[in-house]
Each structure stands twice: as C-alpha cells, then as structure tokens.
LUMZAPA-417391 format. One record per residue: residue in three letters; x, y, z of N, C-alpha, C, CB in turn; residue number from 1. Coordinates in steps of 0.001 Angstrom, whole numbers. Each point is the difference from the previous one (the first is absolute). Glycine has a CB too. Example, Ala and Ser with C-alpha at 12.3 -4.5 7.8 and 13.67 -1.06 7.14 Angstrom:
! LUMZAPA-417391
ALA  13190  -5690  7800  -890  1190  0  900  1200  0  -1892  -1173  1246  1
SER  1542  2223  -1966  820  1190  60  -770  1090  730  1184  -628  -2145  2
This chain:
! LUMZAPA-417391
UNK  90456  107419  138048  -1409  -350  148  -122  -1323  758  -571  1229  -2144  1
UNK  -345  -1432  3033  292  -1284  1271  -1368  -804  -1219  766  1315  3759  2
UNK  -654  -2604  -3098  -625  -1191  -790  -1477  429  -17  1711  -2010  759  3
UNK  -2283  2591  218  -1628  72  -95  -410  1077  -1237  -302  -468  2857  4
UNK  1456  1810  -2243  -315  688  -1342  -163  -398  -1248  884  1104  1021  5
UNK  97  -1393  -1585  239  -791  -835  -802  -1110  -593  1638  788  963  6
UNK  -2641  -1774  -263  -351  -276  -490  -1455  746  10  1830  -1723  92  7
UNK  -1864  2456  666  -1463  985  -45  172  358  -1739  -107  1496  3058  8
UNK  1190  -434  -3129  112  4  -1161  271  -836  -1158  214  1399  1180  9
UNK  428  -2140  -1236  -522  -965  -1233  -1670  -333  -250  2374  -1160  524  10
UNK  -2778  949  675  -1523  -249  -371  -548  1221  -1266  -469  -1017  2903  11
UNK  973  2345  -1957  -833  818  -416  546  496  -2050  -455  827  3423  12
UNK  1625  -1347  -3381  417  241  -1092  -411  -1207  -983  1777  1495  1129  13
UNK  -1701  -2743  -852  -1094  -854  -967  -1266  87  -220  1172  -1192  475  14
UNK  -2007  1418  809  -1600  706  -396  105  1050  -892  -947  -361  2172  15
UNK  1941  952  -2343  191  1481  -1238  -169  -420  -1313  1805  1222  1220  16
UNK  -575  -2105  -919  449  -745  -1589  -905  -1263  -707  2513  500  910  17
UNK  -2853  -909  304  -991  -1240  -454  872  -1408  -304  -1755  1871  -1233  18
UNK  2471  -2250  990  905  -702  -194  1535  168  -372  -2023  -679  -254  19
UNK  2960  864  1441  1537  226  -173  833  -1464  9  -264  2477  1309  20
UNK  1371  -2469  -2325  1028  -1068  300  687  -196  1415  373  424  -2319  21
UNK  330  -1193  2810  645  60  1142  1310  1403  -229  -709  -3085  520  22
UNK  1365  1831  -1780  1115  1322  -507  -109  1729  -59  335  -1983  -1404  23
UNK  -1837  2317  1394  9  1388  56  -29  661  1491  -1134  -221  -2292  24
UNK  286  -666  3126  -358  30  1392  1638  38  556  -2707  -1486  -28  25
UNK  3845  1015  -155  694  -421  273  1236  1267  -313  -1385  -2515  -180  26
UNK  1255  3251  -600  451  1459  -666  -519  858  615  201  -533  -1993  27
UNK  -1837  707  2047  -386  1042  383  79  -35  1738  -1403  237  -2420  28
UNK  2047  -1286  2718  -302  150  1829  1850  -341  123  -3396  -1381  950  29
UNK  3874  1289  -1787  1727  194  532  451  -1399  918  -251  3049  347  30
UNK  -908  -4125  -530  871  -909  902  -77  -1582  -1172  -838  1367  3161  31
UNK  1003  -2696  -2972  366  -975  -522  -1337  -428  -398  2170  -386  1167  32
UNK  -2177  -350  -1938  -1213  -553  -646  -649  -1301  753  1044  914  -2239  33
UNK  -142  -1513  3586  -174  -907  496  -943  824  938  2088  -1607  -582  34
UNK  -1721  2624  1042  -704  789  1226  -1153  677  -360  2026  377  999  35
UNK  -2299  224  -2356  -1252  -28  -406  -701  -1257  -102  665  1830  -979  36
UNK  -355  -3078  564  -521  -1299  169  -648  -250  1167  1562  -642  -1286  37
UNK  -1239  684  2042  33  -44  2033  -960  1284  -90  3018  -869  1293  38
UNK  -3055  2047  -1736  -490  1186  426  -1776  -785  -521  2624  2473  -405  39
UNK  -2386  -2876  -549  -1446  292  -1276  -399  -1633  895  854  1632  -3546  40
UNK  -619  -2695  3880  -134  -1092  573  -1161  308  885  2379  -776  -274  41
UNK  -1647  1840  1415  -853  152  991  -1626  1264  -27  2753  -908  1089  42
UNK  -2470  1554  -2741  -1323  310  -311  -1106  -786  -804  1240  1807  257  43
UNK  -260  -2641  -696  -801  -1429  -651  -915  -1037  1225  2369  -132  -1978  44
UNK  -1470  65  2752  -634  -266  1317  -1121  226  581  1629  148  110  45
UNK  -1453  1238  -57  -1259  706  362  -1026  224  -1004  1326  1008  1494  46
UNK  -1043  -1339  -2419  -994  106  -1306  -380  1146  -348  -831  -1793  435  47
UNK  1631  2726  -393  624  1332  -264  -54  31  -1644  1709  104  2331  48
UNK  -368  -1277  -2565  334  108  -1582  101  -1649  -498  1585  2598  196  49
UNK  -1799  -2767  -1123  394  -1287  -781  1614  -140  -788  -2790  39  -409  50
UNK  3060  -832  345  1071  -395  -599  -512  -487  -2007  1107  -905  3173  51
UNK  -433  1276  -3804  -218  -15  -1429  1758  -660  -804  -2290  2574  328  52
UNK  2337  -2510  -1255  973  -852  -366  1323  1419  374  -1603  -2175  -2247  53
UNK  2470  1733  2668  1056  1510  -461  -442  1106  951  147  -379  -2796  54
UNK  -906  160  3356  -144  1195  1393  -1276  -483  843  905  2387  -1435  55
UNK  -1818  -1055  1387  -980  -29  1310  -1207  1200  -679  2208  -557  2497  56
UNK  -3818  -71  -2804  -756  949  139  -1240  691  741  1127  -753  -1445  57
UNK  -1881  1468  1451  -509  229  810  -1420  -1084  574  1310  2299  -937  58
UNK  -1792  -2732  1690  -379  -1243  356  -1726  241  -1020  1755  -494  3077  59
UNK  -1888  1465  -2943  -1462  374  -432  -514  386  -1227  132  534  1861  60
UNK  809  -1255  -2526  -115  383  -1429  1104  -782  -970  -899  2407  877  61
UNK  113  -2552  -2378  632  -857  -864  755  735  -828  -1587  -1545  136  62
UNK  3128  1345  9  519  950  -1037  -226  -408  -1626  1788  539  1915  63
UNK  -1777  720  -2578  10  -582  -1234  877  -923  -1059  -1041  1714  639  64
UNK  1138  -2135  -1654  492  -973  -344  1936  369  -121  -2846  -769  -1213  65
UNK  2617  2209  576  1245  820  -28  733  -247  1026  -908  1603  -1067  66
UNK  494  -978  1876  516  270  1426  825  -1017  214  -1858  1100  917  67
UNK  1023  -1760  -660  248  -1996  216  1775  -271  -326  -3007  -985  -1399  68
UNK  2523  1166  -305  1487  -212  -415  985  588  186  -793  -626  -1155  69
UNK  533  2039  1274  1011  826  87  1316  -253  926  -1913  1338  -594  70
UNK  1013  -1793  2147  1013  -120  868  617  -1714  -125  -1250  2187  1654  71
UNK  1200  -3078  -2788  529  -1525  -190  958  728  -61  -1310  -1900  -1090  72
UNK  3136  1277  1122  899  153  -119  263  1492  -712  66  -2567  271  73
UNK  -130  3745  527  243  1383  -139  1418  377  -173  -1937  294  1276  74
UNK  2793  -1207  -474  1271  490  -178  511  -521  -1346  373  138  2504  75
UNK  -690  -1275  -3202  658  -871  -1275  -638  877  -573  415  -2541  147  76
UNK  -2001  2956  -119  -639  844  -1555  872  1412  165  -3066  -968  -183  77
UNK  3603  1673  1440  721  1370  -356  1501  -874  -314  -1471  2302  1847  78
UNK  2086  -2853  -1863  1348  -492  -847  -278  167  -1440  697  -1804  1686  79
UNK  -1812  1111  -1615  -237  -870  -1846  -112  1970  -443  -2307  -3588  -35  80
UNK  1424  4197  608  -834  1155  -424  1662  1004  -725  -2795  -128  2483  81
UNK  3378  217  -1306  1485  605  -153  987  -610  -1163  -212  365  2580  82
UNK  7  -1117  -2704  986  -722  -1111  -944  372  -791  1440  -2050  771  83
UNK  -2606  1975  -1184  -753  101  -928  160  1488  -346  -1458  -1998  668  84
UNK  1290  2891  -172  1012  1876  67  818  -14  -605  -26  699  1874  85
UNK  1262  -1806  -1591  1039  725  -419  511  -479  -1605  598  303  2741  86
UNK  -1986  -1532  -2979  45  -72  -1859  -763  1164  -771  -93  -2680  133  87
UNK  -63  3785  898  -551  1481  -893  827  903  110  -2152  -155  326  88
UNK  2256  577  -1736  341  1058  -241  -177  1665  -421  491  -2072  73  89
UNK  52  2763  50  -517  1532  -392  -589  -290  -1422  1949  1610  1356  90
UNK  -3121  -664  -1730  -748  57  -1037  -658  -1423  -264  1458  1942  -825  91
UNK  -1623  -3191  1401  -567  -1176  -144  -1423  488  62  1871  -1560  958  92
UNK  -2842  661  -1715  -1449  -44  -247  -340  -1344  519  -93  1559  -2066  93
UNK  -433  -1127  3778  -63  -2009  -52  -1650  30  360  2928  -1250  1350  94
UNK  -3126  -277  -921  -1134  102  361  112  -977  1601  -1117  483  -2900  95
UNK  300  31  3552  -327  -682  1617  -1024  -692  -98  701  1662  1346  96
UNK  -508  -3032  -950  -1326  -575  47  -1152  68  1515  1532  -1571  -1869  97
UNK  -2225  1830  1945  -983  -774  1047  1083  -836  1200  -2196  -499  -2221  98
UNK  2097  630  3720  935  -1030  917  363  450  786  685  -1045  -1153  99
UNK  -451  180  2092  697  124  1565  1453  261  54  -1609  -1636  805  100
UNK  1809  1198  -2048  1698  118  76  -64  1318  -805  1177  -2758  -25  101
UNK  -1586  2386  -1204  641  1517  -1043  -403  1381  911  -661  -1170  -2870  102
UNK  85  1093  3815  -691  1538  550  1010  414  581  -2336  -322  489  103
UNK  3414  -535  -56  1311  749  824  921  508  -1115  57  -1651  2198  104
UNK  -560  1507  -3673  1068  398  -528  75  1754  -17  -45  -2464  -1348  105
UNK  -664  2535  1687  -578  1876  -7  856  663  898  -2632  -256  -228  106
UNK  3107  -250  1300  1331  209  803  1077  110  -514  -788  -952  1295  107
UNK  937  -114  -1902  2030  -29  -524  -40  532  -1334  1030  -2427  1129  108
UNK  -2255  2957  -1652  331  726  -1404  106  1681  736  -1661  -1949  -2212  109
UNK  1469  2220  3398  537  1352  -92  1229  580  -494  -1230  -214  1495  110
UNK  1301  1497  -2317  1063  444  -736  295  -547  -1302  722  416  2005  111
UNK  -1511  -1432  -2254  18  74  -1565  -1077  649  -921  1117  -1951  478  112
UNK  -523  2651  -2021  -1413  339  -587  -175  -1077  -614  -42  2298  -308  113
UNK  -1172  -2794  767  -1136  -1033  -1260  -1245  293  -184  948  -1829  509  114
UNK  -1369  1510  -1172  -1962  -75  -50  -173  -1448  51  -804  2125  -1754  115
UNK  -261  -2162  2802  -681  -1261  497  -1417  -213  -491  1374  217  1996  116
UNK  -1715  -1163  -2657  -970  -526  -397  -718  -543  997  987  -191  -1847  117
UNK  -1944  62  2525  -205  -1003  735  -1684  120  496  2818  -94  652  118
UNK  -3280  -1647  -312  -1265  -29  826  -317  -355  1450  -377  -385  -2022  119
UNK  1881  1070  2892  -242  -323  1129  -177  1184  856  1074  -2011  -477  120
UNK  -1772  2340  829  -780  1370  1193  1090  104  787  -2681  -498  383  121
UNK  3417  -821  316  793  736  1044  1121  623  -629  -628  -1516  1754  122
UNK  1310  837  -2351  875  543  -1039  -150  1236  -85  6  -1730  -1136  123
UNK  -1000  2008  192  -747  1571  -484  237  1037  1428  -2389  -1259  -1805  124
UNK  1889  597  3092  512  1026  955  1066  426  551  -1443  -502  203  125
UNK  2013  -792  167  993  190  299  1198  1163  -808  -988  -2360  875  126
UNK  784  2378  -2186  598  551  -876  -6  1344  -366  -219  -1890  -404  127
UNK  -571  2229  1208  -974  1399  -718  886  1003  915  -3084  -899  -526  128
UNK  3902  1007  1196  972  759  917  1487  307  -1306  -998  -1577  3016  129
UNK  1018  62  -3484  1610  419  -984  -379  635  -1012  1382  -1906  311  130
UNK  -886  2874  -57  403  683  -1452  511  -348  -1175  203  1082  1270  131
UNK  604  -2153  -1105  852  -388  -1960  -1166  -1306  -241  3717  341  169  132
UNK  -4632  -894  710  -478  -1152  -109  -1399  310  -785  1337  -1002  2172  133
UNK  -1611  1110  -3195  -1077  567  -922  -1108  -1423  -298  1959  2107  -1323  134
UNK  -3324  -2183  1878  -750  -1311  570  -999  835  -1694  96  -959  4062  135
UNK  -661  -375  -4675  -723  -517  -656  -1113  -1056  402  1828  739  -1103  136
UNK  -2918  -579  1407  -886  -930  722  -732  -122  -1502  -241  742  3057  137
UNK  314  -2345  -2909  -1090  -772  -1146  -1664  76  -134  1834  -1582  354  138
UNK  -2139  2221  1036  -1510  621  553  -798  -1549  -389  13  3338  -738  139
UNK  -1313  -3437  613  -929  -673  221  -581  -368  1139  767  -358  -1602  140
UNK  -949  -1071  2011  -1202  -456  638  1247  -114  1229  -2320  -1408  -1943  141
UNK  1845  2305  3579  1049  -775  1053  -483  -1457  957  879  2686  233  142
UNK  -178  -3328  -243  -208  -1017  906  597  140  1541  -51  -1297  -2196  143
UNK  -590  1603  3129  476  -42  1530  905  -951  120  -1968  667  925  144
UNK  1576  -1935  -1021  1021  -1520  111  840  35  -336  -1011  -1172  -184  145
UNK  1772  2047  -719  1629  87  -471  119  1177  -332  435  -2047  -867  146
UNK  -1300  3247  1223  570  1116  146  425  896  -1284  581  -1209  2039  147
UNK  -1107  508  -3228  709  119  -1034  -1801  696  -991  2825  -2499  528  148
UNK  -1964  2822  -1680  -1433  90  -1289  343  -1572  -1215  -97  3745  -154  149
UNK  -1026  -4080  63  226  -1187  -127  -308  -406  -1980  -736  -333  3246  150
UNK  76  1370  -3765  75  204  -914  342  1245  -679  -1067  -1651  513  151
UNK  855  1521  -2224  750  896  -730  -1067  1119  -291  1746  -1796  -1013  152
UNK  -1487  3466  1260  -1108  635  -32  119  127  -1837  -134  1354  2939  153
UNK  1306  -1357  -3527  44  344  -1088  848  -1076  -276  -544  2384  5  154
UNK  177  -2824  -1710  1371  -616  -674  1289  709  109  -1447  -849  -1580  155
UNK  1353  2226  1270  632  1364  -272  1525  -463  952  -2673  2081  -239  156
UNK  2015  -2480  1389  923  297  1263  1109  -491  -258  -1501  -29  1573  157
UNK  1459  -1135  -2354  1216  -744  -96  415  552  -1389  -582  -2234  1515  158
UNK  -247  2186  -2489  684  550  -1447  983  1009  -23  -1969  -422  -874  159
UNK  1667  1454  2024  566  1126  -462  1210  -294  958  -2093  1733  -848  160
UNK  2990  -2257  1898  754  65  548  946  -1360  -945  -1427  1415  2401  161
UNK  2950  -1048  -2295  625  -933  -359  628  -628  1554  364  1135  -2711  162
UNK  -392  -2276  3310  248  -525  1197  1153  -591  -361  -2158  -243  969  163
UNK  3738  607  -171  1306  -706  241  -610  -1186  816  1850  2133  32  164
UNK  -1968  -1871  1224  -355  -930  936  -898  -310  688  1385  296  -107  165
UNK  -1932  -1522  118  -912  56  1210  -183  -1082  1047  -1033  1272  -1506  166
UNK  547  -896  2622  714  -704  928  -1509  -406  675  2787  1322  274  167
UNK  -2782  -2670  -401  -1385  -728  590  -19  -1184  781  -833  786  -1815  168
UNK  -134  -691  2533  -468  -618  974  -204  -1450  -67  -799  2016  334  169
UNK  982  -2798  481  -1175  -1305  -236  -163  -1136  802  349  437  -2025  170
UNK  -1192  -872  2547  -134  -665  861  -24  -1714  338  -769  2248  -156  171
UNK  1331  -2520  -1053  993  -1387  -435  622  -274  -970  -1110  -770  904  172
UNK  2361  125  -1080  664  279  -1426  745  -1792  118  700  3584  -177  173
UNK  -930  -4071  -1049  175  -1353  -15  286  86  -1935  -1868  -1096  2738  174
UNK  2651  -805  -2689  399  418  -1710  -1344  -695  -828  3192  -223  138  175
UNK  -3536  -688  945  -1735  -207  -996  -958  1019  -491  -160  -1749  1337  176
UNK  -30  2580  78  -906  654  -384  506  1822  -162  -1641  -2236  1186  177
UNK  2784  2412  -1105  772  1164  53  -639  990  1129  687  -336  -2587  178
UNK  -840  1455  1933  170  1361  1192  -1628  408  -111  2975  1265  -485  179
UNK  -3130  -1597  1800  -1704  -140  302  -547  1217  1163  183  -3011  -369  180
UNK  -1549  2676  535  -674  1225  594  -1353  -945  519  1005  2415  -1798  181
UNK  -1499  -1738  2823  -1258  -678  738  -1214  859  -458  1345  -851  2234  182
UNK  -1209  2333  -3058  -1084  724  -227  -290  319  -1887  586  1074  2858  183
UNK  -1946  -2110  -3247  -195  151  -1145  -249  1372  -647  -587  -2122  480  184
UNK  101  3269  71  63  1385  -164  1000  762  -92  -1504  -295  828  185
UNK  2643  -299  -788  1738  782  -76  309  -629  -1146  1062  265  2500  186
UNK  -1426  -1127  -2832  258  -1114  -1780  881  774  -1448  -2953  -1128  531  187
UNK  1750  1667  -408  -2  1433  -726  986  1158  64  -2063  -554  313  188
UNK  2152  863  562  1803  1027  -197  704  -431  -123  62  1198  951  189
UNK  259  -2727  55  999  -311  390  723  -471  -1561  -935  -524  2769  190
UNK  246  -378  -3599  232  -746  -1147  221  1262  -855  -1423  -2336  399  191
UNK  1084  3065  -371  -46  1486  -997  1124  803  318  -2501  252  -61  192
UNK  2699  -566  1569  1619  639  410  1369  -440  -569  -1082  179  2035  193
UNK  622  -1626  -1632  1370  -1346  -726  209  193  -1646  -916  -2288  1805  194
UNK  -105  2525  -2728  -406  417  -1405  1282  1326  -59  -3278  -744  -81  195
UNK  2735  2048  802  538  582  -309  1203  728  441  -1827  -436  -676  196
UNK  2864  -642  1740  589  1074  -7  1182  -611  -69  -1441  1532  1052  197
UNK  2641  -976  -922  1437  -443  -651  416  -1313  65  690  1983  522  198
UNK  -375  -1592  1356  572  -973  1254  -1021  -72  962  2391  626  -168  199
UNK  -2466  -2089  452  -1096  -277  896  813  -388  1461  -1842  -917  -2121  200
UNK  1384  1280  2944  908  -850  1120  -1054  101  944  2671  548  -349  201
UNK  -2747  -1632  1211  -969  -527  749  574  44  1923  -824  -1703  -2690  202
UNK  452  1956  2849  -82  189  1875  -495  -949  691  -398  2077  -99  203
UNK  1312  -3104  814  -793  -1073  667  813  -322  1077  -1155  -929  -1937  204
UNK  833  754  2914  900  -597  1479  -362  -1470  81  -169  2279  1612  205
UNK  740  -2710  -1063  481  -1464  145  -1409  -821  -302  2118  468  1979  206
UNK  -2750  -11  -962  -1012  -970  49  -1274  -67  -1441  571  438  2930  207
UNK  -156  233  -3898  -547  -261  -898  142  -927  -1000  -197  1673  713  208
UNK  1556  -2213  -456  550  -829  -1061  -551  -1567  -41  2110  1589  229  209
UNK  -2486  -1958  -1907  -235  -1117  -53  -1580  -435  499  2640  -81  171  210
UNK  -3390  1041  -213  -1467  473  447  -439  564  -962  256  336  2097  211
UNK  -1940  -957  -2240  -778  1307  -877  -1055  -144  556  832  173  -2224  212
UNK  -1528  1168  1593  -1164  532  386  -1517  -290  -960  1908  1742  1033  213
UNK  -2793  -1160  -1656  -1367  246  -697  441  -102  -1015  -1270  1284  1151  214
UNK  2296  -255  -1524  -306  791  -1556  1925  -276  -1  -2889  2621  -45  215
UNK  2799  -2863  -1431  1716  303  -459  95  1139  -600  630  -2157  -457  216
UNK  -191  3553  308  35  385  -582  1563  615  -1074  -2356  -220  1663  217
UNK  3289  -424  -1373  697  -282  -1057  1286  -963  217  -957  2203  -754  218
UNK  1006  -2934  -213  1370  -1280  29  1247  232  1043  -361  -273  -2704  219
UNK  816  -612  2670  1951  527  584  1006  568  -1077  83  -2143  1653  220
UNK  -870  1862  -3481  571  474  -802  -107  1577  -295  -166  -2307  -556  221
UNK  -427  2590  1091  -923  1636  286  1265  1197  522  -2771  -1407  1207  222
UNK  3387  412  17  577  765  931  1142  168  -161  -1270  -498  1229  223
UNK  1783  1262  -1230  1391  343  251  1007  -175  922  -971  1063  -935  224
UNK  299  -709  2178  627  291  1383  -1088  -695  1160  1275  2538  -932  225
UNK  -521  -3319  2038  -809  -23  782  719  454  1329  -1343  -1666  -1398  226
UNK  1143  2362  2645  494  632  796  -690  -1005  991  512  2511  -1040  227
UNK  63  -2644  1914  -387  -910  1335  1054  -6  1657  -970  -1700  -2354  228
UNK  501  1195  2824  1267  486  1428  724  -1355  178  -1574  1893  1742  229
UNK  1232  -3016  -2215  1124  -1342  -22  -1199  -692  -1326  1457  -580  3421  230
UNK  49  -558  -3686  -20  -615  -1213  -1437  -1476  -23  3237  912  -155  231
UNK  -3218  -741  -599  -1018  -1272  30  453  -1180  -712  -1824  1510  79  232
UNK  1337  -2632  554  325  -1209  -520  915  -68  -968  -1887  -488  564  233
UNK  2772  -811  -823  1107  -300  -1111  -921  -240  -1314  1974  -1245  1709  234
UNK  -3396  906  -1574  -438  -625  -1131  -763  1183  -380  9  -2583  524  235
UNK  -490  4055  -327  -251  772  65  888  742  -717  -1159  -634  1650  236
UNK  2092  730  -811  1006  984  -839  273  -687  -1673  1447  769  2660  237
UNK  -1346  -1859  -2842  467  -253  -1278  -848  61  -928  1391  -1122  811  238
UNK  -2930  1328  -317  -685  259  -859  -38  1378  -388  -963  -1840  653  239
UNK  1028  3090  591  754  1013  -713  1074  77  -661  -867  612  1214  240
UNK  1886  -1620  -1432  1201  285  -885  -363  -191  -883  1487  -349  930  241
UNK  -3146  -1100  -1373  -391  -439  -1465  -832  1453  -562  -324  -3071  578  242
UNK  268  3879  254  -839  1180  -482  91  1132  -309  -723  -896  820  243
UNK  2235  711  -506  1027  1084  -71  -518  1346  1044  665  -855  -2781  244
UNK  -969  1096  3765  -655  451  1360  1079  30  1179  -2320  -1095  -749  245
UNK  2937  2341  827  838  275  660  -112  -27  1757  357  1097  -2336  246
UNK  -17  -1447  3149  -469  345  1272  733  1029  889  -811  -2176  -219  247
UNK  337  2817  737  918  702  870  -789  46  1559  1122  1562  -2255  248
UNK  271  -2026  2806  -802  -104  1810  621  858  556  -474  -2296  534  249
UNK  -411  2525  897  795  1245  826  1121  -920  1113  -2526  2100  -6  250
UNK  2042  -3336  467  1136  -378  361  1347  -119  -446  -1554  -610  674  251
UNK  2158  1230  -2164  957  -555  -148  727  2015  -111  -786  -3419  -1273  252
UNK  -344  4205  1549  300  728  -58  -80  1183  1143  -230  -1212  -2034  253
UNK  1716  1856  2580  832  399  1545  -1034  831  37  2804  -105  178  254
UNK  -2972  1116  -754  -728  1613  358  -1534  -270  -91  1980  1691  -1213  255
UNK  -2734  -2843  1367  -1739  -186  -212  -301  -673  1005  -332  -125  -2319  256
C-alpha cells in the first residue's frame, strides 16, 4: 500500500472508530508506530483528525470519557489484563470490575470454564462468542462514561453467588488513602465486591501509583494482590509488605 493510500485509509478507519490508539493503527496497517505518527501528523495538519492522549481522534467530535482512557497505555493494561488470566482458574467464580484494563481480560480467559460476574458492557460483549465463559451481569442503572451498570439491581446479586476472585479497577491507589475511584455511583458495588469476595486483586499500571482519586473504596488491607507492569516506589512497596499485599509485575515476567 503506497503512503497516500494509506493514509487515505487511516483517515477513513478513525472516522469509523471515533477514537483509535496509535498501537492499533500500527497493527492494523502492518507498518511501525513511528510511521503511523508521521501518517496521523499530516491529517492533524490538515485538521482532518486531532491528536488525543495514546493515539488520534476524529477532529469533529468529543470522544467519550471511556474511550479516552481506553487508548492511555493499551499495551501495559493488555500485560497487566494477561497476568491477571492466568491467576484464573477452571471452575473459579470471579468477579470483573468496571475498566480499561479489566475489559482485556475477556481475551486471555479464552478456554477456561468460569462464570463471570460482572458490570462492564464491554466485557459482557466481548464474551458472548466463548462458550466455557458463562457472564452474570449485575443489571441496573448504565452509565455511558464508563460503560459499565453502576448500581445494584438487586441485593440478591451478590448474596446468591459465592466470589473466589475479583479483579478491580481503580483510578489511584496510594497507602493514605488506599484503592480509589473518581465515580461516586460505582461506591456501591465496588465496596460490596471487596466485602464479598475471597481474593481481591487490583489492576493498575504504573501511572497509578501513589495517586488518588474522589472516593476510596477499600484499604491496602482489603487487597490481596496488586498486578501492575513495573514496580513502584521503595516507600510504596514496603507499605505493601506492612499490609501483607503481594505484587506481581509483568516486567519481571518473560511470556507477558
């Protein structure tokens, strides 16, 4: 494909999508991520497309808040997402939280049987193709902005399931204020999730560490596990050792 094509098409494939990462642009067109850079530059130029954090969207429109995040560091949230897979096991009862990261986990659980608890829509779709992957949606009220249902349609939902694991989201995690969230309408599961279920382990890439958000919704004593793609601070980590909070990174690990 010669350069004009090429970038003819990228145009026409971000006006589709509404907002793509570079990294995907960069897969789906078979060449370097520097040359999509250079490609998307010169439709930015023309005021074609805008530039957004982590890729490029379409100039004429505000993506939504989701979106937004989705494409921040895509390649660390599918590491974290994959390691986060391979702490499941056959017959596990876990739960998925709401997130940019946990939604890739719907990928690397192919071929296992579990039942998934969960209030995240993409999740829910993505999923609906596997067969051993048996989805539980918490139903209630949906919120566009995170893509998710944001409350509990029933107490029921949680009573009746016993949860091994669950694997949640959050959008700053610090030892003052622990494992936090920017949306007071997620309060409510999220704290009701940590309540009930075995092993908690938390999903966070680098740049969350030592940050918080609105709402705390549960301690560092809460957690079990925290999954991340490199280590955070020396004074950080030892407060997970005072908390007994295991870490596991994908940098230290060959196959993620």
């Amino acid at each position: 494909m010669i350069k004009t094509q090429r970038i003819e098409e990228i145009r026409r494939y971000v006006k589709h999508h509404q907002v793509v990462s570079f990294d995907r642009l960069a897969k789906t067109f078979k060449v370097s991520v520097n040359t999509v850079r250079r490609d998307v530059q010169k439709l930015v130029n023309e005021g074609q497309l805008k530039k957004v954090h982590g890729g490029v969207s379409v100039y004429d429109s505000q993506p939504a808040q989701y979106e937004e995040r989705e494409i921040v560091n895509e390649s660390a949230k599918r590491q974290i997402a994959k390691a986060s897979a391979e702490m499941v096991e056959d017959e596990d009862i876990i739960f998925v939280d709401t997130g940019t990261t946990t939604v890739y986990m719907a990928e690397y659980l192919r071929g296992k049987k579990v039942t998934v608890l969960t209030n995240n829509l993409d999740f829910i779709i993505q999923s609906k193709r596997e067969p051993d992957i048996t989805v539980i949606s918490t139903g209630g009220l949906f919120d566009a902005a995170t893509n998710s249902f944001i409350n509990l349609q029933s107490s029921d939902v949680l009573t009746s399931y016993n949860i091994n694991k669950a694997f949640m989201a959050t959008t700053g995690i610090s030892n003052d204020n622990g494992v936090t969230h920017a949306s007071p309408l997620e309060s409510e599961i999220k704290k009701e999730i940590v309540k009930k279920s075995t092993r908690v382990y938390v999903l966070a890439d680098s740049t969350k560490f030592d940050k918080h958000a609105l709402i705390t919704y549960c301690t560092l004593k809460a957690v079990d596990c925290i999954i991340t793609n490199t280590s955070p601070s020396s004074t950080f980590m030892n407060e997970l050792k005072n908390h007994n909070v295991y870490l596991c990174t994908t940098e230290n690990t060959n196959n993620l």
